[in-house]
Each structure stands twice: as C-alpha cells, then as structure tokens.
mmCIF file as gemmi writes it, N, C-alpha and C atoms, coordinates in Angstrom:
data_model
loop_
_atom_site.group_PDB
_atom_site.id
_atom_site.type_symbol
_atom_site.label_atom_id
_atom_site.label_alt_id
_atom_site.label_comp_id
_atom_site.label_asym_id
_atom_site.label_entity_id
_atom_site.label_seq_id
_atom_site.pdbx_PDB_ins_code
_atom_site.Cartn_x
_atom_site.Cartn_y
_atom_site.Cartn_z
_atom_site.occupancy
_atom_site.B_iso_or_equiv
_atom_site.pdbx_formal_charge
_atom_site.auth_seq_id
_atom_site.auth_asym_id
_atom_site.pdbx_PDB_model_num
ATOM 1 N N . UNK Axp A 1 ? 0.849 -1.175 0 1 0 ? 1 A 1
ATOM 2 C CA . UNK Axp A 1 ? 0 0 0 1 0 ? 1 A 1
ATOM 3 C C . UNK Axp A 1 ? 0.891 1.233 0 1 0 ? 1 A 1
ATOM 4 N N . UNK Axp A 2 ? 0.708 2.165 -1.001 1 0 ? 2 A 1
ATOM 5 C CA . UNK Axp A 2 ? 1.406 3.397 -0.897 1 0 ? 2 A 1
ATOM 6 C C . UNK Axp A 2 ? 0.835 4.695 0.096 1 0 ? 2 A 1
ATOM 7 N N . UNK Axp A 3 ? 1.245 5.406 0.276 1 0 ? 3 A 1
ATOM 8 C CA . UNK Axp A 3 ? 1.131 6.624 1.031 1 0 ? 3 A 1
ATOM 9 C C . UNK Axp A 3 ? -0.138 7.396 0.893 1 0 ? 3 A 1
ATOM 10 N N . UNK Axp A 4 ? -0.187 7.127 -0.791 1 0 ? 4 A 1
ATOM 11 C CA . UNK Axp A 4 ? -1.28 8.082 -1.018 1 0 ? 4 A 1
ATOM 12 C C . UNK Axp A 4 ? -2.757 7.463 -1.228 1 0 ? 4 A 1
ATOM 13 N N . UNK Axp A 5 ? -2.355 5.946 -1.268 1 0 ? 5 A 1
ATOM 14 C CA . UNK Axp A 5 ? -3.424 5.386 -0.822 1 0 ? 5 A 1
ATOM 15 C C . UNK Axp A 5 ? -3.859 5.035 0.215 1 0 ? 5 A 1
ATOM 16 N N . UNK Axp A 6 ? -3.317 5.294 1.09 1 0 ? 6 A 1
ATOM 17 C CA . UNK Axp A 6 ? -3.429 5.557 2.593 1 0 ? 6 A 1
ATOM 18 C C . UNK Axp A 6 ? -4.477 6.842 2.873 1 0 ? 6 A 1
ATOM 19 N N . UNK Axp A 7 ? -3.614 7.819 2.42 1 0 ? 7 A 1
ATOM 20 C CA . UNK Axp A 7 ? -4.336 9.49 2.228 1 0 ? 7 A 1
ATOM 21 C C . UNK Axp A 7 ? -5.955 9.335 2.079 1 0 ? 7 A 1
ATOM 22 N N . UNK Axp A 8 ? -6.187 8.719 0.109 1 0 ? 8 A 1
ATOM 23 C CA . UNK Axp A 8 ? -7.309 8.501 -0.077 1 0 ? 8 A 1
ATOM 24 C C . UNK Axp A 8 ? -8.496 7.733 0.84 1 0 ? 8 A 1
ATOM 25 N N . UNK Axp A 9 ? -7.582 6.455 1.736 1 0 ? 9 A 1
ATOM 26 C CA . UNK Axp A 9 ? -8.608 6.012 2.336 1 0 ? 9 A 1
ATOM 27 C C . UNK Axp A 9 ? -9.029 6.855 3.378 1 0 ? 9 A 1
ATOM 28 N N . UNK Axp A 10 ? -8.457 7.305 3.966 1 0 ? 10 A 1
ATOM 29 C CA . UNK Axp A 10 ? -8.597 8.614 5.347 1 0 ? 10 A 1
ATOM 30 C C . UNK Axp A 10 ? -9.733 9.705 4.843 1 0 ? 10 A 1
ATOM 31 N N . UNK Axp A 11 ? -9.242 9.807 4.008 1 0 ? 11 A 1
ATOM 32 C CA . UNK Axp A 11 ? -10.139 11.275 3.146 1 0 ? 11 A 1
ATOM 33 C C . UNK Axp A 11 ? -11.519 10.453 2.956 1 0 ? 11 A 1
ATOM 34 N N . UNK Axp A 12 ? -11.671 9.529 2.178 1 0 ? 12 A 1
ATOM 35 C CA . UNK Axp A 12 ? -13.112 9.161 1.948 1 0 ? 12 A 1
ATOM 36 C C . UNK Axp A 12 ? -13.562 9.02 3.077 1 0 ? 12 A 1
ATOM 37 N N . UNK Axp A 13 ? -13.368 8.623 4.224 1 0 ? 13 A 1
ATOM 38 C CA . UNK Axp A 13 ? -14.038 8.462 5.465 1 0 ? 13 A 1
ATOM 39 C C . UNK Axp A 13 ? -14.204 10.33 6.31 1 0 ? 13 A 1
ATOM 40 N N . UNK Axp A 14 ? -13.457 10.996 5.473 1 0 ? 14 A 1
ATOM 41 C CA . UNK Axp A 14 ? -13.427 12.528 6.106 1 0 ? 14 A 1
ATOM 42 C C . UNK Axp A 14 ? -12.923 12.194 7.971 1 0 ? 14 A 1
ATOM 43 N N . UNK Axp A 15 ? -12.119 11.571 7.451 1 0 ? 15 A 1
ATOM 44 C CA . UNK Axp A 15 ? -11.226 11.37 9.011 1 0 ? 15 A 1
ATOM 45 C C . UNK Axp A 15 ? -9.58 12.083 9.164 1 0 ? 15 A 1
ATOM 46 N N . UNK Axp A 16 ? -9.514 13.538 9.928 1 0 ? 16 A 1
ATOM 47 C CA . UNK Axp A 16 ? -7.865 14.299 10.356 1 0 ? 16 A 1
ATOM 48 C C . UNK Axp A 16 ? -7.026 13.051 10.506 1 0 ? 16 A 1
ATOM 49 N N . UNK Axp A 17 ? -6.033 13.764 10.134 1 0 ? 17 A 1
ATOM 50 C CA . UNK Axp A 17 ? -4.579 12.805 10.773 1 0 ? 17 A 1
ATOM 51 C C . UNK Axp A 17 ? -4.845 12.391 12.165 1 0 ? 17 A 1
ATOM 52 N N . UNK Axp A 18 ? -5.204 13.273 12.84 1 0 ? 18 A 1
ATOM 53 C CA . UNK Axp A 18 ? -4.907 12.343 13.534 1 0 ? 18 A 1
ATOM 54 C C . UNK Axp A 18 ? -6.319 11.735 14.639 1 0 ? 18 A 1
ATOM 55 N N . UNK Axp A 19 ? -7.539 11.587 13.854 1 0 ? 19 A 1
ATOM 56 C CA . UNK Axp A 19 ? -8.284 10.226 13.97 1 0 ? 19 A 1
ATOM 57 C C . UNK Axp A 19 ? -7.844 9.434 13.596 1 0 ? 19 A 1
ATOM 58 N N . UNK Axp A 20 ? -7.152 9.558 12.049 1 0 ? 20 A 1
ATOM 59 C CA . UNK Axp A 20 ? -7.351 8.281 11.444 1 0 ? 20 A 1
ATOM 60 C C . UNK Axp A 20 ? -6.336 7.511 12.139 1 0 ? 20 A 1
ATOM 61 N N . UNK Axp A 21 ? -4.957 8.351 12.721 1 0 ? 21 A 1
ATOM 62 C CA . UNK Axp A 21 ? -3.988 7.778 13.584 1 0 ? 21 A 1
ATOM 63 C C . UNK Axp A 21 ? -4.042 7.154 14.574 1 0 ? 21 A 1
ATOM 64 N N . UNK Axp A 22 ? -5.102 7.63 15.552 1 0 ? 22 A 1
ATOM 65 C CA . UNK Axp A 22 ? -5.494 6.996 16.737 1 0 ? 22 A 1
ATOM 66 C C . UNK Axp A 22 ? -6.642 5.424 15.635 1 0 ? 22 A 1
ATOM 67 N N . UNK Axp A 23 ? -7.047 5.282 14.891 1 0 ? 23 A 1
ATOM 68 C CA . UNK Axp A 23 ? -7.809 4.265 14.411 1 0 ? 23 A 1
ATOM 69 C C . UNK Axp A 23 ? -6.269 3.305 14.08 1 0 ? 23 A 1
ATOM 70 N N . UNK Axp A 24 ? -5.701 3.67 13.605 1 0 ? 24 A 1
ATOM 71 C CA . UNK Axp A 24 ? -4.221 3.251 13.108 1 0 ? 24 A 1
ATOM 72 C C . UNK Axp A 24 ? -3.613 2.695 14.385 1 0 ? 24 A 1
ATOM 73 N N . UNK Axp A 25 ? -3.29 2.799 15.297 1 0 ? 25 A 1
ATOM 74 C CA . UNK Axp A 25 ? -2.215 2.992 16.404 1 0 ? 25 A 1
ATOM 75 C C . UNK Axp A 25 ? -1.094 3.734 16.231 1 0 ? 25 A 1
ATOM 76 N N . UNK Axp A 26 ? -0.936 4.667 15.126 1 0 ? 26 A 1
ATOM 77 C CA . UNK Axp A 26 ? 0.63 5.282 15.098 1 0 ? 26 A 1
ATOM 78 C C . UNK Axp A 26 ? 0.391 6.721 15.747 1 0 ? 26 A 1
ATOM 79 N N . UNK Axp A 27 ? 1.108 7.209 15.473 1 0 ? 27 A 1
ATOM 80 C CA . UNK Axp A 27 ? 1.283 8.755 15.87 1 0 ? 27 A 1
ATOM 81 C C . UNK Axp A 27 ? 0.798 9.399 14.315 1 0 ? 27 A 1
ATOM 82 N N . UNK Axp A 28 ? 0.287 10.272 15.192 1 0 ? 28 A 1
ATOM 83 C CA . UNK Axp A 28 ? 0.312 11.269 13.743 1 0 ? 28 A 1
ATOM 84 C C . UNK Axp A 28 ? 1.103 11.803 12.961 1 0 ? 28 A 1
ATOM 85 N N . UNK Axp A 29 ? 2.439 12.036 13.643 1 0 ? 29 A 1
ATOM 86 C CA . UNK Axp A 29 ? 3.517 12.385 12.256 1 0 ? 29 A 1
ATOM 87 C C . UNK Axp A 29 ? 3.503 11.264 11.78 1 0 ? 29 A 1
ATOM 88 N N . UNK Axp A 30 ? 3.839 9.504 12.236 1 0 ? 30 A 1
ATOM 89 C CA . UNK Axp A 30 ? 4.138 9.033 11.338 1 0 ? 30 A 1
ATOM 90 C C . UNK Axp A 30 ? 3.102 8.723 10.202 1 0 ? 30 A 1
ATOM 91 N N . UNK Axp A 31 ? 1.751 8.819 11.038 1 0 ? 31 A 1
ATOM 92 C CA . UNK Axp A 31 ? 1.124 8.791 9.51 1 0 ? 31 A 1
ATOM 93 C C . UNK Axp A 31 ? 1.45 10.024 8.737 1 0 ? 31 A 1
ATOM 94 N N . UNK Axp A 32 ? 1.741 11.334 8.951 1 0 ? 32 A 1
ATOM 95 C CA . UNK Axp A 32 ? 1.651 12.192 7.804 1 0 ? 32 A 1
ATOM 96 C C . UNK Axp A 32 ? 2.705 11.735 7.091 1 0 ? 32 A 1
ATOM 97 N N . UNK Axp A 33 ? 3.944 11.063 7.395 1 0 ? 33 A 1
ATOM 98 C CA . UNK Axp A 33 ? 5.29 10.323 6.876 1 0 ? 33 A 1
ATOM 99 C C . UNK Axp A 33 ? 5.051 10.39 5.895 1 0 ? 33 A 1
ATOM 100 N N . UNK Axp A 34 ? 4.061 9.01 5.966 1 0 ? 34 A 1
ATOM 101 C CA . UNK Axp A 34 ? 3.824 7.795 5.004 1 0 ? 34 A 1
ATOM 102 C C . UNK Axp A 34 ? 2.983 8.192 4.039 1 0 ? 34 A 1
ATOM 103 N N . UNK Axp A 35 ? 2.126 8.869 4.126 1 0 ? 35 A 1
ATOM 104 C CA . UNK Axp A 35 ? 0.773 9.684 3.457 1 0 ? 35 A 1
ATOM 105 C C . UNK Axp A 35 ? 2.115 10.348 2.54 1 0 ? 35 A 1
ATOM 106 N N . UNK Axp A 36 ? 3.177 11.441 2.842 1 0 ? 36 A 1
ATOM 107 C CA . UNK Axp A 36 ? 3.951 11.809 1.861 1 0 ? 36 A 1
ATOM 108 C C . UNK Axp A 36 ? 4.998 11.119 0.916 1 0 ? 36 A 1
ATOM 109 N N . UNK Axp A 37 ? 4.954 9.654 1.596 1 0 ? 37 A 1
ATOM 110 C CA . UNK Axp A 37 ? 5.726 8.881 0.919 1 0 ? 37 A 1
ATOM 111 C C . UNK Axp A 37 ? 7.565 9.256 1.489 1 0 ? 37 A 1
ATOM 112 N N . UNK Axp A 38 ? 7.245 9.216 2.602 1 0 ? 38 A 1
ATOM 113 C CA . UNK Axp A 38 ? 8.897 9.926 3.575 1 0 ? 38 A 1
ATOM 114 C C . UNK Axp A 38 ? 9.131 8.328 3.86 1 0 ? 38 A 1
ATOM 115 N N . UNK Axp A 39 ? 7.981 7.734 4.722 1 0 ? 39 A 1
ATOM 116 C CA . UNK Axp A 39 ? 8.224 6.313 5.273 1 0 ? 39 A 1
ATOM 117 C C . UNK Axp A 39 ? 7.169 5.718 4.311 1 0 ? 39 A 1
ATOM 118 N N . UNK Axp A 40 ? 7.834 4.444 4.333 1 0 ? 40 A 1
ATOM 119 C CA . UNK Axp A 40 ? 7.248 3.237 4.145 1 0 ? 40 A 1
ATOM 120 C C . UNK Axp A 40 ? 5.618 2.698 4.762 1 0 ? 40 A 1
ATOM 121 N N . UNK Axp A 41 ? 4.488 2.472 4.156 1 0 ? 41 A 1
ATOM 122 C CA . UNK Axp A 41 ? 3.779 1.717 5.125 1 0 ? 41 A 1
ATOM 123 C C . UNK Axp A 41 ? 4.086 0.066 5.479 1 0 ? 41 A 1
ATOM 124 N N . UNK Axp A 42 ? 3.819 -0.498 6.857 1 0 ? 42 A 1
ATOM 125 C CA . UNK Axp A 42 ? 4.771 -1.333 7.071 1 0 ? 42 A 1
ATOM 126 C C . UNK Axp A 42 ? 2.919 -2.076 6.52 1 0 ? 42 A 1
ATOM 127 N N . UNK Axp A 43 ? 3.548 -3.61 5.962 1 0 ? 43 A 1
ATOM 128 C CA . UNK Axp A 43 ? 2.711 -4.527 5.725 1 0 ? 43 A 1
ATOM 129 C C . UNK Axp A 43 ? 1.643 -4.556 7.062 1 0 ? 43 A 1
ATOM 130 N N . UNK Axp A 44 ? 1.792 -4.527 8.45 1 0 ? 44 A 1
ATOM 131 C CA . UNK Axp A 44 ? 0.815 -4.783 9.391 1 0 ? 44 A 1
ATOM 132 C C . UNK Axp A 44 ? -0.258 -3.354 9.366 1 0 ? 44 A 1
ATOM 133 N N . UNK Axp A 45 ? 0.625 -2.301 8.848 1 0 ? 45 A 1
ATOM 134 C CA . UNK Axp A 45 ? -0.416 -1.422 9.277 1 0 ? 45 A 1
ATOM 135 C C . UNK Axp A 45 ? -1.181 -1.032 7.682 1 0 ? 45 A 1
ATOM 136 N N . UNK Axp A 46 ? -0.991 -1.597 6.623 1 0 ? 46 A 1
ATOM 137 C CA . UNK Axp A 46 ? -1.981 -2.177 5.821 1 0 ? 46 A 1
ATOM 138 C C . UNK Axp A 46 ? -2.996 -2.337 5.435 1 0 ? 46 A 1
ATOM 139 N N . UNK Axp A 47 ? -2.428 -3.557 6.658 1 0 ? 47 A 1
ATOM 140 C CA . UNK Axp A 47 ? -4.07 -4.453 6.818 1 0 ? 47 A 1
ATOM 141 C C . UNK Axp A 47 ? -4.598 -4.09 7.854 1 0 ? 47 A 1
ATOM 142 N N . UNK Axp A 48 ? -4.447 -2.821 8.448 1 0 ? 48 A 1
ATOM 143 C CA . UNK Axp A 48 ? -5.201 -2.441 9.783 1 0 ? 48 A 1
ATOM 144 C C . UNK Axp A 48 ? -6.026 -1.266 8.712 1 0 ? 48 A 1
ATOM 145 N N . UNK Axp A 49 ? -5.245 -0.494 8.146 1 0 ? 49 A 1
ATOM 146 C CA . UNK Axp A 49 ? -6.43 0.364 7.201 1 0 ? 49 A 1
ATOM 147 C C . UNK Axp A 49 ? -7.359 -0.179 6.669 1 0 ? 49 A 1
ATOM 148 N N . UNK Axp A 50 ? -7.074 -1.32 5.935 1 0 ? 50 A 1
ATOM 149 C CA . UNK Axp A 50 ? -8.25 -2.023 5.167 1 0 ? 50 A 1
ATOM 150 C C . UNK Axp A 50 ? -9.565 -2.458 6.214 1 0 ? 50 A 1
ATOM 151 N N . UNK Axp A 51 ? -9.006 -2.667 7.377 1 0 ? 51 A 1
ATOM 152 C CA . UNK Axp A 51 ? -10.26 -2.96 8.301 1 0 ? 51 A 1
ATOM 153 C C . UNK Axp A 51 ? -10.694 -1.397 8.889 1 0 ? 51 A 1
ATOM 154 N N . UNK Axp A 52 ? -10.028 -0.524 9.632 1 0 ? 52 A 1
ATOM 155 C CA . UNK Axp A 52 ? -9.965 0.591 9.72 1 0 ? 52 A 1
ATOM 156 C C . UNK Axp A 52 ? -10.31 1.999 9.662 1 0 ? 52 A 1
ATOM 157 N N . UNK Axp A 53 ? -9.947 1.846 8.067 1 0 ? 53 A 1
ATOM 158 C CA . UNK Axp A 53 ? -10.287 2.768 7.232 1 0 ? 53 A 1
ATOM 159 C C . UNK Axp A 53 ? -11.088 2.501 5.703 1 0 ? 53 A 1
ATOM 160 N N . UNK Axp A 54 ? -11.319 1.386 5.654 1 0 ? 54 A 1
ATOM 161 C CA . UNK Axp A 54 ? -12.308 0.589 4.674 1 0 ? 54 A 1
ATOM 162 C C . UNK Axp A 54 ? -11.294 0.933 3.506 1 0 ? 54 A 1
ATOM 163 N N . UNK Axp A 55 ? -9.537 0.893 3.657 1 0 ? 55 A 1
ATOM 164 C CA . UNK Axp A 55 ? -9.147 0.821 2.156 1 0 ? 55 A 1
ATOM 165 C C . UNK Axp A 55 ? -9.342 -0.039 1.706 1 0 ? 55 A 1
ATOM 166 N N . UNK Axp A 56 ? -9.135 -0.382 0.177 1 0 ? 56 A 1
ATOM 167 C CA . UNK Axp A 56 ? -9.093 -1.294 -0.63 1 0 ? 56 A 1
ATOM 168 C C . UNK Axp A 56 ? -8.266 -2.494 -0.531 1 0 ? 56 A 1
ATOM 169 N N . UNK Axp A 57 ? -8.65 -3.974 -0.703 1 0 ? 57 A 1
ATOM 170 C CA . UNK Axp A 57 ? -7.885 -4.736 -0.048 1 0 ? 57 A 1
ATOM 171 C C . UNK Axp A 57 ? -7.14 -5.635 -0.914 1 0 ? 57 A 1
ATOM 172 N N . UNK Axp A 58 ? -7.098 -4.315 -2.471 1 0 ? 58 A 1
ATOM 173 C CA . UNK Axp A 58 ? -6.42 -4.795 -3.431 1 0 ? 58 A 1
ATOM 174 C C . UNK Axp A 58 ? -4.793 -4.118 -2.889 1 0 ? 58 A 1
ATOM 175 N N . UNK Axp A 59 ? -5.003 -3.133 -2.667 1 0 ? 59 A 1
ATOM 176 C CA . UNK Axp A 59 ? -3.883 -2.253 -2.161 1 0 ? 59 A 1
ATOM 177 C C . UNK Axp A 59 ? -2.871 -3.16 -0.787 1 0 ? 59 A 1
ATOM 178 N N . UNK Axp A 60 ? -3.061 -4.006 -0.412 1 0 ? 60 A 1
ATOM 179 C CA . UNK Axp A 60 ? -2.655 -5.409 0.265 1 0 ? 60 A 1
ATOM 180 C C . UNK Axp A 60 ? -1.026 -5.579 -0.106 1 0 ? 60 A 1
ATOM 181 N N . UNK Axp A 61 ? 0.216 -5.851 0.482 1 0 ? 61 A 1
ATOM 182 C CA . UNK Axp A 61 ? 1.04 -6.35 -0.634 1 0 ? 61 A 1
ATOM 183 C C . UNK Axp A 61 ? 0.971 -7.44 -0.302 1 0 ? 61 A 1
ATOM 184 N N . UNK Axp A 62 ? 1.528 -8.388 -1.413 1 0 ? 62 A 1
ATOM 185 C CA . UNK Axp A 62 ? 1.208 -9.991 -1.469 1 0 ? 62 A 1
ATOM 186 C C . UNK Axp A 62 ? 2.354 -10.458 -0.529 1 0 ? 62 A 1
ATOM 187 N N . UNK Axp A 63 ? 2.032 -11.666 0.326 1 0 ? 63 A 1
ATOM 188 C CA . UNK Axp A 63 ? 2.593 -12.276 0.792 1 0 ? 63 A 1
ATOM 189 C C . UNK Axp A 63 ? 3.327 -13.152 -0.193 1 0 ? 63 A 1
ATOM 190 N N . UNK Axp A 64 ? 4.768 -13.038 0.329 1 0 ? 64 A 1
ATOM 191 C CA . UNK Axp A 64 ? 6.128 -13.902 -0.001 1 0 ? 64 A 1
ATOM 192 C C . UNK Axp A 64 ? 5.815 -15.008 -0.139 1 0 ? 64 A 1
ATOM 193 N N . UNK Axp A 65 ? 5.024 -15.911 0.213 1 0 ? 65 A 1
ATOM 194 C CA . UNK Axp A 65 ? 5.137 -17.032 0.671 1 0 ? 65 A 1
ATOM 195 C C . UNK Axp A 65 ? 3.746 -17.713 -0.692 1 0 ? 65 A 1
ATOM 196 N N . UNK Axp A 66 ? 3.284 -16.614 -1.44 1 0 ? 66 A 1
ATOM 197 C CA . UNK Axp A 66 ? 2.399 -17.043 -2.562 1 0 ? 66 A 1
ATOM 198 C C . UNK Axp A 66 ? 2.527 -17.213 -3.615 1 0 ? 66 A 1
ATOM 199 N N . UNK Axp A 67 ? 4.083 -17.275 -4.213 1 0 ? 67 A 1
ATOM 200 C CA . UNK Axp A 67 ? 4.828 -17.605 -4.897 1 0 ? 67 A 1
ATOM 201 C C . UNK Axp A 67 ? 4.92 -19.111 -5.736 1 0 ? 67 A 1
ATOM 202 N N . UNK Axp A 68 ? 4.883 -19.037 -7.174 1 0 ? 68 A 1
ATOM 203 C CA . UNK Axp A 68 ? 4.275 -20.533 -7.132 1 0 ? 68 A 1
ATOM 204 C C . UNK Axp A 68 ? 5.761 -20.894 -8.35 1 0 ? 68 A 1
ATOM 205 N N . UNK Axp A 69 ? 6.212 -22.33 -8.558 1 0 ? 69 A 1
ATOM 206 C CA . UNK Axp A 69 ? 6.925 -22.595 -9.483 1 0 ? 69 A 1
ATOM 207 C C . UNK Axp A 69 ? 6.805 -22.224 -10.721 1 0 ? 69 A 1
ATOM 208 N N . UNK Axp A 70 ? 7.479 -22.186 -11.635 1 0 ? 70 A 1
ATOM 209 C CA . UNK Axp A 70 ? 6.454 -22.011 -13.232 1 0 ? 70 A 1
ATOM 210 C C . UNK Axp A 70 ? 5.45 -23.334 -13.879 1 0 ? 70 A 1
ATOM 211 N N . UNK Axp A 71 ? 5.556 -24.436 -13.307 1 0 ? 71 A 1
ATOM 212 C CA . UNK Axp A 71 ? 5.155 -25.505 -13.825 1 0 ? 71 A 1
ATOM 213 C C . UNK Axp A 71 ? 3.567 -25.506 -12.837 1 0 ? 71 A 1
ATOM 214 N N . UNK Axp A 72 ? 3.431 -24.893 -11.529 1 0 ? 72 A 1
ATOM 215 C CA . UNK Axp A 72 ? 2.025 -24.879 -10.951 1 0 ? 72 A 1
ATOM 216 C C . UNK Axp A 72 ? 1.808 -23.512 -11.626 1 0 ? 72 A 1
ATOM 217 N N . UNK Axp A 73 ? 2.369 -21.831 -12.373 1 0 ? 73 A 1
ATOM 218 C CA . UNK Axp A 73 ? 1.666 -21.175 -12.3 1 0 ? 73 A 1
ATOM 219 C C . UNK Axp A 73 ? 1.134 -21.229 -13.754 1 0 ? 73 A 1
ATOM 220 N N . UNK Axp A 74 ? 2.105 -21.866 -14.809 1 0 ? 74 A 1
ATOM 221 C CA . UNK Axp A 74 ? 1.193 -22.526 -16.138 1 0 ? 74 A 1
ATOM 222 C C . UNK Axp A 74 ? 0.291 -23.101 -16.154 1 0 ? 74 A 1
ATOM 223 N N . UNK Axp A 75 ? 0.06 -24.626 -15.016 1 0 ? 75 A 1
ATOM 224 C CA . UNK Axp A 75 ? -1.473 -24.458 -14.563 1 0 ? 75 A 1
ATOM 225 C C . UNK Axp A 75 ? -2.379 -23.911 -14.047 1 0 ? 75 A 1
ATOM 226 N N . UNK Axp A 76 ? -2.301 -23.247 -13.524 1 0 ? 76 A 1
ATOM 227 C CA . UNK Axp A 76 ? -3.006 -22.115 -13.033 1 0 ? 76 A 1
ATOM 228 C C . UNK Axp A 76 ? -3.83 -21.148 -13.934 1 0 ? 76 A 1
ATOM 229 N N . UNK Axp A 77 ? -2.843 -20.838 -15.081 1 0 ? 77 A 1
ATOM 230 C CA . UNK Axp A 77 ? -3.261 -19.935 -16.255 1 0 ? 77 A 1
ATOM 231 C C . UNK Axp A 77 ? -4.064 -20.686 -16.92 1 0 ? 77 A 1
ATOM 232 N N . UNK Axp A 78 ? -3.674 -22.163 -17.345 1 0 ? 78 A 1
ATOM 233 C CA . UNK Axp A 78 ? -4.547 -23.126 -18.196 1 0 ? 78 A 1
ATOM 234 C C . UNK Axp A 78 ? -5.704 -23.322 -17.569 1 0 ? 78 A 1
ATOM 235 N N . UNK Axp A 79 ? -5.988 -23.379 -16.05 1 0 ? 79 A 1
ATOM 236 C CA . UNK Axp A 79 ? -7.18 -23.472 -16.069 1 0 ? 79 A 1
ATOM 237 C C . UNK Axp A 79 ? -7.857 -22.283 -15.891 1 0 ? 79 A 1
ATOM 238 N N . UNK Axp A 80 ? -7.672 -21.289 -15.838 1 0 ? 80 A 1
ATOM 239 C CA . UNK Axp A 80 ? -8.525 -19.871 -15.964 1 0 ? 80 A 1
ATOM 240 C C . UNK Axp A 80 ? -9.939 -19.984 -17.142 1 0 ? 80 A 1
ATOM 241 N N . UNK Axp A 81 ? -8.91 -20.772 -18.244 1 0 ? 81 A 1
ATOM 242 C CA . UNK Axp A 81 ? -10.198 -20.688 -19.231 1 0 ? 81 A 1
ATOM 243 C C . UNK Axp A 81 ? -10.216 -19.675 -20.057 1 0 ? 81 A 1
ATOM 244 N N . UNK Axp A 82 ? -9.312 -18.817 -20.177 1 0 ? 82 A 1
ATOM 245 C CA . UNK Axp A 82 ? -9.24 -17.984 -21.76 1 0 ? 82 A 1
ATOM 246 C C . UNK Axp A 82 ? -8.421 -18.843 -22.741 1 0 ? 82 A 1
ATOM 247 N N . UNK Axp A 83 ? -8.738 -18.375 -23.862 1 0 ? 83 A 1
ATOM 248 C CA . UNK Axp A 83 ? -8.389 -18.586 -25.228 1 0 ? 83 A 1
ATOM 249 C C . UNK Axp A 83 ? -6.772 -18.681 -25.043 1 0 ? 83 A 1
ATOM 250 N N . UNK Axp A 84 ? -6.072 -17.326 -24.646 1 0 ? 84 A 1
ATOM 251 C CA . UNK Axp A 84 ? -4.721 -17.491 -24.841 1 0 ? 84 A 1
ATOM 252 C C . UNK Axp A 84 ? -3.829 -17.996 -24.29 1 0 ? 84 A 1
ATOM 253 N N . UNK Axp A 85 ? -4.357 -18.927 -23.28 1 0 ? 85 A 1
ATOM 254 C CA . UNK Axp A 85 ? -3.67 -19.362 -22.065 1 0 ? 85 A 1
ATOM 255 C C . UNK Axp A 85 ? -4.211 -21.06 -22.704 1 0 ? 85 A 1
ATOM 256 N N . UNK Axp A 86 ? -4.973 -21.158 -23.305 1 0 ? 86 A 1
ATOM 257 C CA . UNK Axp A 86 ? -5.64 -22.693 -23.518 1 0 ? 86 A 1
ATOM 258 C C . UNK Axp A 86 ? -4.696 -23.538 -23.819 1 0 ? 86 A 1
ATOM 259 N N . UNK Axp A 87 ? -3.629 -23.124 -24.317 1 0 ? 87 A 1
ATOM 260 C CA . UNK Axp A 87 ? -2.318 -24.369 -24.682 1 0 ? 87 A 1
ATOM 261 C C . UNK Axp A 87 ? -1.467 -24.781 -23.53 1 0 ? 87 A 1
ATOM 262 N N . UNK Axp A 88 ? -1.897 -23.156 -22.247 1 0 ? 88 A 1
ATOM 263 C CA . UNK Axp A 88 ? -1.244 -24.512 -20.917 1 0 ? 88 A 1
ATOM 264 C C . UNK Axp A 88 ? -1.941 -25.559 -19.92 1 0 ? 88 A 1
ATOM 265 N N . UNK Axp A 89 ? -2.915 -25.759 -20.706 1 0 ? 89 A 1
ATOM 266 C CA . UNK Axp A 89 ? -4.181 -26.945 -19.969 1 0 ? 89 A 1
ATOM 267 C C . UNK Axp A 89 ? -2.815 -28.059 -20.227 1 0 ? 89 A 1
ATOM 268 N N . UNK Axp A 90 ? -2.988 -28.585 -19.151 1 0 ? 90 A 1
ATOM 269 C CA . UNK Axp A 90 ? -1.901 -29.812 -18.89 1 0 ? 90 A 1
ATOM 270 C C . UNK Axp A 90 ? -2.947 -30.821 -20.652 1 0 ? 90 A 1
C-alpha cells in the first residue's frame, strides 16, 4: 500500500490525521510520513487500514510465501479458461 493510498482512504471516510492515527495505532507524524511517501507503510499497518479505514484490499502487498513454481503457475493460467492461455491446460 502506498502513502497516497493511505491518504485517499482517510479522506473518503473525512477522518484528520490524527483520527485516522489513533484508528491506526501510530502517531500522527508518522502517519503524515507515510501519506507523503517519507516512510514506508509497514505490511501490518496495511491491513489495519483495510479494516480501519475501509481501504481497498487490493492495495494489500502480497505475501512472499504465494509464490508458485512455473510448472504450478502454467497451470493455473490453463485453467482460468481464456483462449490465450488454452495451450497450458496440462
């Protein structure tokens, strides 16, 4: 999740720095940090906006650990079921 999608989620709820901070657990500078893109948002506090602040829970970063070989993610594509992927159906 970037900074400024952080921002946006705060704003649609019409929530100050520092509500949305106390909803957050950080301090309010560090959210204004991150909102400017100074700091990093850390992966835990994330997924505390998405519950939070109702961001988007596309804005998520993917866990490391969802990583697939090329031989499971060619299946994967083959079975989706489009046209251009149909030649990696096992």
């Amino acid at each position: 999740m970037t900074g400024l999608a952080l921002r946006r989620a705060r704003s649609n709820l019409g929530l100050s720095r520092v509500e949305a901070a106390a909803r957050l657990g950080v301090s309010q500078p560090l959210l204004s940090l991150m909102e400017k893109g100074e700091r990093a948002v850390a992966p835990a506090l994330a997924k505390k906006a998405v519950t939070k602040l109702l961001a988007t829970p596309e804005l998520l970063p993917v866990a490391p650990d969802t990583r697939h070989n090329d031989e499971q993610l060619a299946a994967d594509l083959g079975a989706l079921g489009y046209p251009g992927y149909a030649y990696l159906r096992g």
